[in-house]
Rosetta silent file (secondary structure, phi, psi, omega in degrees, C-alpha in Angstrom):
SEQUENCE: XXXXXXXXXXXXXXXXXXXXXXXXXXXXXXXXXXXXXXXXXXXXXXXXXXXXXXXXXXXXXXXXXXXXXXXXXXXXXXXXXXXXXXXXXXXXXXXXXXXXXXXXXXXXXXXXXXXXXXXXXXXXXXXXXXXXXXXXXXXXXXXXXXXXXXXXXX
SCORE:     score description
SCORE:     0.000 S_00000001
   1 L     0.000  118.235  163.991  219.651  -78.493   92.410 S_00000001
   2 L   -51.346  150.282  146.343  218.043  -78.035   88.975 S_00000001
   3 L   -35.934  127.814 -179.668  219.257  -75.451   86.147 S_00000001
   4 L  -136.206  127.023 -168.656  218.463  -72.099   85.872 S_00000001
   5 L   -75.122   92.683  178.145  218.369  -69.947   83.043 S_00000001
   6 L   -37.850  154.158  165.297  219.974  -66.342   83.958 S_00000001
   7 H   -86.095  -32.877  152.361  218.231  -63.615   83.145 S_00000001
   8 H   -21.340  -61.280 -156.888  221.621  -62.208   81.782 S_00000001
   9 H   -65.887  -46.962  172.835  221.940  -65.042   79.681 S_00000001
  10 H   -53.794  -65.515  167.829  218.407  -64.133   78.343 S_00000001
  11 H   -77.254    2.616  149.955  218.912  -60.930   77.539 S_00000001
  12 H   -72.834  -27.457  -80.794  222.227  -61.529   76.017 S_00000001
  13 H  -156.813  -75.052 -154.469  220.432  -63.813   74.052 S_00000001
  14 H   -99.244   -8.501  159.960  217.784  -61.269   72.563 S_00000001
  15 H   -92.177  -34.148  155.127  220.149  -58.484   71.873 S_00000001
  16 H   -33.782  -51.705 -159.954  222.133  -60.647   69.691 S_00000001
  17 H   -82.757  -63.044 -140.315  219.041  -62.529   68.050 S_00000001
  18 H   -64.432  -42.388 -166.491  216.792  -58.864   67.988 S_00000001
  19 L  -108.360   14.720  167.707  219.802  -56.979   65.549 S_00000001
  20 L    70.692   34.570  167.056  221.277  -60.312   63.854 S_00000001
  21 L   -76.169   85.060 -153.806  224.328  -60.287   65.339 S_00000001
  22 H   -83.049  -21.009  166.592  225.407  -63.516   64.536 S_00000001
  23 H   -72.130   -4.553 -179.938  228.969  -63.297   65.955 S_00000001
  24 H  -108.856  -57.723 -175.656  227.764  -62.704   69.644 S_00000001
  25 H   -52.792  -18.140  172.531  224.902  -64.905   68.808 S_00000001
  26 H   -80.241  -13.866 -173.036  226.297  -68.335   67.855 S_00000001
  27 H   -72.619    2.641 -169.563  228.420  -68.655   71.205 S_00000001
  28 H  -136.990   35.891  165.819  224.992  -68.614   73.028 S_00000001
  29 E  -110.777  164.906 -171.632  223.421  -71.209   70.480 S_00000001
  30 E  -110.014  153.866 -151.772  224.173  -74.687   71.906 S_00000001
  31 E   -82.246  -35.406  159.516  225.778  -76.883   69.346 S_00000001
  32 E   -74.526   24.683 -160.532  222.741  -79.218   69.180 S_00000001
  33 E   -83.370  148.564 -177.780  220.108  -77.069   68.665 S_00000001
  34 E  -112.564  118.136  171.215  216.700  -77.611   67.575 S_00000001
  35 E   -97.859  139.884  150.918  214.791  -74.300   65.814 S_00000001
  36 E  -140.372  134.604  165.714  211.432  -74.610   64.697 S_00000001
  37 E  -115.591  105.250 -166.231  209.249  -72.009   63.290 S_00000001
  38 E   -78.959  129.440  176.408  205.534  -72.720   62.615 S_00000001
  39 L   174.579  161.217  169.236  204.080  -71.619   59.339 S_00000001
  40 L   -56.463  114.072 -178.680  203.523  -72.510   55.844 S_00000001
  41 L   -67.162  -20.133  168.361  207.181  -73.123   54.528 S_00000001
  42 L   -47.259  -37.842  173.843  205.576  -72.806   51.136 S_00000001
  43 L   -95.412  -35.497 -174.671  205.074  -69.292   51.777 S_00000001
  44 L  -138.069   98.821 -167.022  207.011  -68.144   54.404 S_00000001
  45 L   -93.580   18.053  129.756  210.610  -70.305   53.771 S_00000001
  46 L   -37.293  -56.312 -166.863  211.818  -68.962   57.224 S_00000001
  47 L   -68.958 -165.219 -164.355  209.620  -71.022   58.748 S_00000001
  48 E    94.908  167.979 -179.813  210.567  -74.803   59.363 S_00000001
  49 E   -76.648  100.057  156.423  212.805  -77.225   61.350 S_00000001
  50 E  -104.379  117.767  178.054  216.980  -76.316   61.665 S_00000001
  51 E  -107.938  156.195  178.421  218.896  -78.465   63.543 S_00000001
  52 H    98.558  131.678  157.381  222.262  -77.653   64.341 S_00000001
  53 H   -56.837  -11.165 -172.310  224.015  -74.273   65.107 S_00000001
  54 H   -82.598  -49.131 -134.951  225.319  -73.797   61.166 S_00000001
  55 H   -83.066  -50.197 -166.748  221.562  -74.266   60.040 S_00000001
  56 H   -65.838  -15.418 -173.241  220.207  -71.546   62.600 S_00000001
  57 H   -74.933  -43.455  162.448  223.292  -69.548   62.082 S_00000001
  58 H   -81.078  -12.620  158.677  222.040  -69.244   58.397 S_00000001
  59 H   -70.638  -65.971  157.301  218.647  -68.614   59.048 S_00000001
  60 H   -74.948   12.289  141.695  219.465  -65.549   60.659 S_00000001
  61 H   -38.207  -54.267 -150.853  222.505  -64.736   58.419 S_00000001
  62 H  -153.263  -54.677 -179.537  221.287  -65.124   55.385 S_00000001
  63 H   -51.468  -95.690 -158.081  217.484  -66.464   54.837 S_00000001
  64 H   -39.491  -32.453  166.798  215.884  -63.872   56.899 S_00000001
  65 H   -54.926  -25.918 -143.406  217.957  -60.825   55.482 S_00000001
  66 H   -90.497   11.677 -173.238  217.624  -62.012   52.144 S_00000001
  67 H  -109.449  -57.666 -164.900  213.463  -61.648   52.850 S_00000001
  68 L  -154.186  127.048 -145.357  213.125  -58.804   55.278 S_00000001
  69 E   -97.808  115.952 -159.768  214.763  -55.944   57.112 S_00000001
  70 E   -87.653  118.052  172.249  213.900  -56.456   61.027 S_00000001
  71 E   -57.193  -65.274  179.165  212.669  -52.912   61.890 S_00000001
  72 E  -155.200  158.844  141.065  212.347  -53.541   65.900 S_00000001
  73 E   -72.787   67.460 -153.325  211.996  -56.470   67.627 S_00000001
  74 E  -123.679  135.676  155.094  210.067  -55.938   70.952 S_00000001
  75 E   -93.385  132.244 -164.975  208.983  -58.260   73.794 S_00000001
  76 E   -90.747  -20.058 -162.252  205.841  -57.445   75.574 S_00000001
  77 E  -161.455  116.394 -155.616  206.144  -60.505   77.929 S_00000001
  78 E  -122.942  122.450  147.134  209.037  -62.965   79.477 S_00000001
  79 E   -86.431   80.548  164.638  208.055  -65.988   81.475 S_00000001
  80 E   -86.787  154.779  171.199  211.313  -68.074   83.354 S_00000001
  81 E  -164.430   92.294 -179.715  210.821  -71.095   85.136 S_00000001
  82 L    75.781 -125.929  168.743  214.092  -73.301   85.651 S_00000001
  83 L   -90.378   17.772 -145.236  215.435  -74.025   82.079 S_00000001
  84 E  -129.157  133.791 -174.169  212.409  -73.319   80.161 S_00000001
  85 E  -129.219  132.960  162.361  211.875  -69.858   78.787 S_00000001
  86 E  -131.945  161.131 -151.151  208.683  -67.919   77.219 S_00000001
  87 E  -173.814  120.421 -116.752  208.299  -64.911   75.403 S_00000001
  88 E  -143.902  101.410 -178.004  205.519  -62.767   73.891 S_00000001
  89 E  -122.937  162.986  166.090  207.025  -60.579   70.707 S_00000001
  90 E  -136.406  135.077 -177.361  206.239  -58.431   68.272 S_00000001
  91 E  -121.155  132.722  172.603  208.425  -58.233   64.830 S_00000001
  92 E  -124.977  123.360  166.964  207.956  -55.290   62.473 S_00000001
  93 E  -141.849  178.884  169.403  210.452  -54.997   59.233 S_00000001
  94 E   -96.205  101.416  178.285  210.360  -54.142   55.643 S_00000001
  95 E   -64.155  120.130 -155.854  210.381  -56.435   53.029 S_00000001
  96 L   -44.185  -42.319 -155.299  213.281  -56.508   50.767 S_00000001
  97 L  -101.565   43.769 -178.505  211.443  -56.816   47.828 S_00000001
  98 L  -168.742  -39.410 -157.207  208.870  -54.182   47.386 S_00000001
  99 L    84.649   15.197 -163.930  209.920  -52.081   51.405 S_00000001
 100 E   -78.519  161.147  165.733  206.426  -52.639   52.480 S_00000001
 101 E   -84.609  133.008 -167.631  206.185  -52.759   55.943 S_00000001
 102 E  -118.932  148.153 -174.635  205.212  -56.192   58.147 S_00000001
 103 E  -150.220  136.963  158.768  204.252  -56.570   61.824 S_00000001
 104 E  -144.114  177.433 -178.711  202.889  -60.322   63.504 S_00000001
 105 E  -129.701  125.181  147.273  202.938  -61.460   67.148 S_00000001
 106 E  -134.610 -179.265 -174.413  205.021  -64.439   67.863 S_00000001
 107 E  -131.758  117.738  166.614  205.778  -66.536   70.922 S_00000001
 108 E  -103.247  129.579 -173.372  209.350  -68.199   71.380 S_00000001
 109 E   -91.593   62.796 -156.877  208.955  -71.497   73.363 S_00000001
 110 E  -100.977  159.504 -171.876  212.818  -71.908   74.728 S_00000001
 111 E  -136.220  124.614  167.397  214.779  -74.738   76.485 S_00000001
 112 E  -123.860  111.886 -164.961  218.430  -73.565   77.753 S_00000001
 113 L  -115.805  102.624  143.947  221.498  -75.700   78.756 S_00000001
 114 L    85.392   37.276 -173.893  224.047  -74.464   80.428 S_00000001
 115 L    40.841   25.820 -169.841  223.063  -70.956   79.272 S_00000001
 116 L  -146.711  109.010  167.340  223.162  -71.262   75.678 S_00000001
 117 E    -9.600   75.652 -168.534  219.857  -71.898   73.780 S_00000001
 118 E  -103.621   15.275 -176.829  219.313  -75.778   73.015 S_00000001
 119 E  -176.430  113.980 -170.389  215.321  -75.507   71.919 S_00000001
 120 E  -135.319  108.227 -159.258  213.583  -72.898   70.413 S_00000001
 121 E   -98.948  120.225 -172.946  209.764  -73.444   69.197 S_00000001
 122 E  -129.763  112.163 -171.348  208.601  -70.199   67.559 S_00000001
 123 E   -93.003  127.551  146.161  204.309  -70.075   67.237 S_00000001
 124 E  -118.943 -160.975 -162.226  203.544  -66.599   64.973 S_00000001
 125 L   -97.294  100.677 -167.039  200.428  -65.375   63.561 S_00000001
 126 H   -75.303  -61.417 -174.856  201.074  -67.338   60.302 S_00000001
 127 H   -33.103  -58.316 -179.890  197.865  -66.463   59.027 S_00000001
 128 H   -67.689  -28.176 -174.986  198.574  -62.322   59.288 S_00000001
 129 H   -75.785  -44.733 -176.771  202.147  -62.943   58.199 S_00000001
 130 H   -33.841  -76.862 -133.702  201.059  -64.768   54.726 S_00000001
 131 H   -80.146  -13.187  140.103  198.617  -61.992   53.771 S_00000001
 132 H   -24.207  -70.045  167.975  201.497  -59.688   54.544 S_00000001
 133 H   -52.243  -69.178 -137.777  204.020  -61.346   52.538 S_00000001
 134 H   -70.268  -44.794 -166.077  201.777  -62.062   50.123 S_00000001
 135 L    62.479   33.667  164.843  200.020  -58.275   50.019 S_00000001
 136 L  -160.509  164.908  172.122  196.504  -59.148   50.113 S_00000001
 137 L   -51.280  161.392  177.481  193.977  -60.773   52.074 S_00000001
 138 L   -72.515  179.024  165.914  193.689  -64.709   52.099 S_00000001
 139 L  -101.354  132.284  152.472  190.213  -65.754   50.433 S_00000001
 140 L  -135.294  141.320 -169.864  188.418  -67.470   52.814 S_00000001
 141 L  -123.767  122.554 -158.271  185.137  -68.954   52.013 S_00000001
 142 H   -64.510  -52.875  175.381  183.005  -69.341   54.855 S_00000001
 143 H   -88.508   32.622  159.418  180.162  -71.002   52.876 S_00000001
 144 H  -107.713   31.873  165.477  182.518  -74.208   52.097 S_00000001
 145 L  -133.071   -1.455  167.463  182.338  -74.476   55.678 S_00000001
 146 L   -27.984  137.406 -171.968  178.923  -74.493   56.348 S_00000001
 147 L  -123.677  142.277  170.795  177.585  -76.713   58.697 S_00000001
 148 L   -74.443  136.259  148.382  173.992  -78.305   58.879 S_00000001
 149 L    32.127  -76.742 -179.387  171.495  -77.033   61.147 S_00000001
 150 L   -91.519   13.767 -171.970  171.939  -79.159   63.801 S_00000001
 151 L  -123.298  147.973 -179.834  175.780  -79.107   64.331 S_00000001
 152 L  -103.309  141.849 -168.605  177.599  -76.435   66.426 S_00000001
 153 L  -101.905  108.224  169.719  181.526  -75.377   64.941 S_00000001
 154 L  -125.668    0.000    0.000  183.033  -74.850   68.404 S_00000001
């Protein structure tokens, strides 16, 4: 018989991680764990690869507080299947250094062993969080992308 993630386990999981409760959250990080969160790290220093429970334990410790205050945390959509977890969020907080308020859609990509978190892929809307951070639109210029005539951009 294969592994199965509880749904307890899950949602033990996401009350810990949602208010940064890192003493009920490291017992349900697995000691090998791989986090990655895609985005420019240049921009958004959240994002990136932590292996290990100390490194993720300090991402949500200490990195993420010392950037933004997580307002709510909400999942619109949970996908289980065996050990393999997916999950459709929206994060709104305040940023420490000015209070403006931030919102993206991300997706956590999870692997669990043994009920404790051992792979966690986190996709957001990189684009919307930059201009966010950042507090203005990106530039983007459309005619350095220009295509000839006969070619379609699909």
């Amino acid at each position: 018989m294969t592994y199965s993630v509880s749904r307890a386990a899950l949602e033990a999981f996401y009350e810990a991680y949602a208010t940064h409760d890192t003493a009920k959250l490291a017992p349900m990080l697995h000691d090998d764990i791989e986090w990655i969160i895609s985005g420019p790290v240049d921009v958004l220093n959240w994002c990136g690869t932590r292996r290990g429970k100390p490194a993720v334990i300090d991402l949500v410790d200490r990195v993420i507080p010392s950037l933004f205050r997580v307002v709510t945390f909400t999942r619109s959509s949970i996908l289980m299947d065996g050990d393999q977890v997916a999950t459709l969020n929206r994060l709104t907080a305040r940023r420490c250094a000015d209070d403006r308020v931030i919102s993206f859609r991300l997706a956590h990509f999870m692997r669990f062993k043994d009920d404790k978190v051992i792979a966690n892929l986190s996709l957001i809307d990189s684009f919307d969080a930059v201009e966010q951070m950042l507090g203005h639109s990106l530039a983007v210029h459309h005619d350095e992308l220009a295509m000839p005539s006969d070619l379609v951009a699909v």
